[in-house]
C-alpha positions as CSV (number, residue, x, y, z in Angstrom):
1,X,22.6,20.4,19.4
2,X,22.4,23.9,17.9
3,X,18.9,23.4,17.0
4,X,17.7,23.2,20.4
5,X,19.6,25.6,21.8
6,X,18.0,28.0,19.1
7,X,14.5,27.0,19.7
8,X,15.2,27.3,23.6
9,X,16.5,30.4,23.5
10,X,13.3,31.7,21.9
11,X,11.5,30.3,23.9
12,X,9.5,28.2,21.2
13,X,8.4,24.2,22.5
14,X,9.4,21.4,20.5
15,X,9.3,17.5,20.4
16,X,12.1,15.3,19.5
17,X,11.2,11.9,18.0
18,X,13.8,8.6,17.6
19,X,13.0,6.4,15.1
20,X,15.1,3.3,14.4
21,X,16.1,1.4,11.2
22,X,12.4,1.0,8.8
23,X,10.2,3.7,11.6
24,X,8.1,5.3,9.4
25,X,6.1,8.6,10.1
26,X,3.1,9.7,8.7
27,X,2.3,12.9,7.5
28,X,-1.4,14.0,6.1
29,X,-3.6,16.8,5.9
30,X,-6.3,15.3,9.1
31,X,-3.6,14.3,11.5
32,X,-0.8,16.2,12.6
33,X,-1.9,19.6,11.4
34,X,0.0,21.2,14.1
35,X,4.1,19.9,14.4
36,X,4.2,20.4,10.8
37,X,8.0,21.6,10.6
38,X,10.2,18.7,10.9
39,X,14.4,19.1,11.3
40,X,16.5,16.0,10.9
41,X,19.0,16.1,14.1
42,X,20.7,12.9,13.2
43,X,20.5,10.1,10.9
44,X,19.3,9.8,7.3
45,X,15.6,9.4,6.0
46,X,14.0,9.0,2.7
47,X,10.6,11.0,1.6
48,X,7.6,9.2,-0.6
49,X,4.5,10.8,-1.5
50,X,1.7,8.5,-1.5
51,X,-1.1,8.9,-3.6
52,X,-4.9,7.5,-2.5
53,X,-4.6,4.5,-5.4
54,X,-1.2,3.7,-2.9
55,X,1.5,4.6,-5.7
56,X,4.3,5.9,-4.3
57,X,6.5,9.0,-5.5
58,X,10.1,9.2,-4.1
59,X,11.0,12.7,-3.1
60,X,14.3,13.0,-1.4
61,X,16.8,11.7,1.2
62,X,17.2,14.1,4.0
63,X,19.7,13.9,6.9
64,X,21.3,16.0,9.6
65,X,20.0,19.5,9.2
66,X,17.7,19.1,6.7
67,X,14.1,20.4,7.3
68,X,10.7,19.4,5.8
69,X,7.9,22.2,5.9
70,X,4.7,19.6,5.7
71,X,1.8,21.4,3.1
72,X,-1.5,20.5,4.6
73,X,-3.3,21.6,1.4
74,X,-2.9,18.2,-0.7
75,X,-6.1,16.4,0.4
76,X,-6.1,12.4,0.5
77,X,-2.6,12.5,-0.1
78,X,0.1,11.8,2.9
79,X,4.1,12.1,3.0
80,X,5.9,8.7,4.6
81,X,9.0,9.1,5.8
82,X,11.2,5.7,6.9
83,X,14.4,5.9,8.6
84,X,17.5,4.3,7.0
85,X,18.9,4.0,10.3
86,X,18.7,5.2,14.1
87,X,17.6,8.9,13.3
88,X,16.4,11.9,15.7
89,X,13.9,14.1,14.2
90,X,12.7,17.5,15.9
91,X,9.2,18.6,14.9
92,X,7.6,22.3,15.8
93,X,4.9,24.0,15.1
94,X,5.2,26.3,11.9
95,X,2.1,29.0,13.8
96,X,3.6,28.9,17.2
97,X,7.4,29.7,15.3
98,X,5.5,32.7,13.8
99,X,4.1,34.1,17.0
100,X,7.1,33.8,18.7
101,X,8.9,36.0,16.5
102,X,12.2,34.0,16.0
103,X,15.6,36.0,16.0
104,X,17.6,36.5,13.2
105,X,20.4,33.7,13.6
106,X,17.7,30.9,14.2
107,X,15.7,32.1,10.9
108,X,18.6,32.2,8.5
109,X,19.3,28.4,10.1
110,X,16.2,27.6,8.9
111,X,16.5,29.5,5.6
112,X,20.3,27.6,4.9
113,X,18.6,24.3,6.1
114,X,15.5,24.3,3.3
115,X,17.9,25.4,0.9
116,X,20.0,22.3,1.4
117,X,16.9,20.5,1.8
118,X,15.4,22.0,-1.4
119,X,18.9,20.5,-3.4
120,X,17.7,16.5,-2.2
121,X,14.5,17.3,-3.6
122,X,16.5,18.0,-7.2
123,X,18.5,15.1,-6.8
124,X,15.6,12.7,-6.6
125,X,13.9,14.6,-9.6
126,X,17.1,14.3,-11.7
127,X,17.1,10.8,-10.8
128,X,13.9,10.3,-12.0
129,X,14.0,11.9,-15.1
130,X,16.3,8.6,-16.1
131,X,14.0,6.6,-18.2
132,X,16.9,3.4,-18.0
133,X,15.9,1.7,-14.9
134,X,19.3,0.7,-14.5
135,X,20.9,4.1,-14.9
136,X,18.2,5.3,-12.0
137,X,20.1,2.8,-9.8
138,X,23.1,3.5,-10.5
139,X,23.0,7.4,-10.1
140,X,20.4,6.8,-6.5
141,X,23.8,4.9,-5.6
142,X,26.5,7.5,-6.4
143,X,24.7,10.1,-5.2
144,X,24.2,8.6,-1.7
145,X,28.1,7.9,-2.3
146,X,28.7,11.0,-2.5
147,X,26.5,12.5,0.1
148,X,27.0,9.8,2.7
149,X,29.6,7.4,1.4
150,X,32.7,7.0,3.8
151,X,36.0,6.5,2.6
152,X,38.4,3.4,3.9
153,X,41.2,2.4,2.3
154,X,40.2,3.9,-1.0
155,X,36.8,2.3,-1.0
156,X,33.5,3.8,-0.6
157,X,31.0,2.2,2.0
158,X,27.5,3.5,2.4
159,X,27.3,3.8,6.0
160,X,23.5,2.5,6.2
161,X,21.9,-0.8,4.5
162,X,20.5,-0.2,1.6
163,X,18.0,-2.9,0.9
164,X,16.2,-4.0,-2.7
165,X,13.0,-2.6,-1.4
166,X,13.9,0.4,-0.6
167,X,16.4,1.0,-3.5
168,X,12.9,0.1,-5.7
169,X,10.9,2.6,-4.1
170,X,13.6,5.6,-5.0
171,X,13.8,4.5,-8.0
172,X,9.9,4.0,-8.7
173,X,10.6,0.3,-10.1
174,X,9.6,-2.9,-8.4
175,X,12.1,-4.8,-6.0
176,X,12.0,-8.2,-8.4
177,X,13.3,-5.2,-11.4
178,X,15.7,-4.0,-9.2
179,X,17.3,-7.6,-7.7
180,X,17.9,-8.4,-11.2
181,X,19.7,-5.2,-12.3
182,X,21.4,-5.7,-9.1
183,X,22.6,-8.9,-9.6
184,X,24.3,-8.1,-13.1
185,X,25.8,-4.8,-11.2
186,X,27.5,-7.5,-8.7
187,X,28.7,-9.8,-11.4
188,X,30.3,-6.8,-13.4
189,X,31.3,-5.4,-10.3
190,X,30.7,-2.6,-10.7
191,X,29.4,-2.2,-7.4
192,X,30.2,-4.7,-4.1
193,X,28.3,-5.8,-1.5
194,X,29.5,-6.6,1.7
195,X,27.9,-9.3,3.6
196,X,24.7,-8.7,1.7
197,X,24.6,-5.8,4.3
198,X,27.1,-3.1,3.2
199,X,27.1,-1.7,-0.1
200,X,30.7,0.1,-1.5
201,X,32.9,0.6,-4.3
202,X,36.3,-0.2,-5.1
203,X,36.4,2.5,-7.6
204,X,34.2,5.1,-7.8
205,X,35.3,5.8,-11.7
206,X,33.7,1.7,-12.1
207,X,30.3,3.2,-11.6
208,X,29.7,4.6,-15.3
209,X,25.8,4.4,-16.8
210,X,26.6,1.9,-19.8
């Protein structure tokens, strides 16, 4: 993987972490002040901010490439990340990156990478700028369509399961709101469900916010 042959090559240590389907990691201002650049090697995640009264803030969906620069500044506030399926996630230290001086190829990786990751963060926002619950969960759905969707014979699969719960928390709504707007998507179909597992469309021109 091109990441670690970067870091290696500069001589600059690293951990890699696997985390399977609904692994979460916890990121705060007490614990883990050092490790506190994470890139995604594989899989997909999803980002919440967590407040001390425990209400959650969606803040993007990251996946290969992507990178996360954790802020230790925001006190009694922590970041949860849960993976939406088998994902890899390399984590260094932002101070030990500096003192090593990285070369120019591995520092316009990173550069390109926050970029990208910078564009999920926008997503989310737009998405939540939606006041219709409904049209929140329609747009979370094409954009992870479009961002991760697979195409087979002219139908769009989401290659992950994308559960109630977690389409709730990304959409800052409750899992009974979003079963019942769910339901109603199914019945227009709109949107399909495969084996209660597999979400795809038929159609992707189906999926209008009306």
């Amino acid at each position: 993987m091109k990441w670690i042959k970067f870091l290696t090559n500069n001589k600059i240590p690293y951990y890699i972490y696997k985390l399977r389907k609904e692994d979460c990691i916890i990121l705060n201002s007490i614990k883990n002040k050092n490790n506190n650049i994470l890139i995604i090697l594989s899989g997909t995640i999803f980002i919440t901010k967590v407040f001390p009264n425990k209400e959650l803030l969606p803040i993007a969906i990251l996946n290969k490439n992507n990178i996360l620069i954790k802020n230790n500044n925001e006190f009694k506030i922590y970041h949860k990340l849960v993976a939406l399926e088998k994902t890899y996630v390399l984590t260094l230290d932002l101070f030990i990156l500096k003192q090593n001086k990285p070369n120019t190829l591995l520092r316009k990786n990173m550069l390109n990478a926050y970029k990208k990751t910078i564009e999920q963060y926008e997503i989310i926002n737009n998405i939540m700028s939606q006041k219709n619950i409904k049209n929140r969960i329609l747009q979370l759905i094409l954009n992870i369509c479009l961002k991760f969707g697979q195409v087979k014979n002219q139908q769009i699969f989401i290659p992950f399961q994308l559960s109630n719960k977690n389409i709730a928390i990304l959409t800052g709504t409750s899992k009974n709101t979003v079963s019942k707007i769910m339901k109603k998507i199914y019945n227009k179909n709109i949107i399909k469900n495969l084996n209660k597992k597999i979400i795809f469309l038929d159609n992707i021109l189906n999926l209008n916010l009306k």
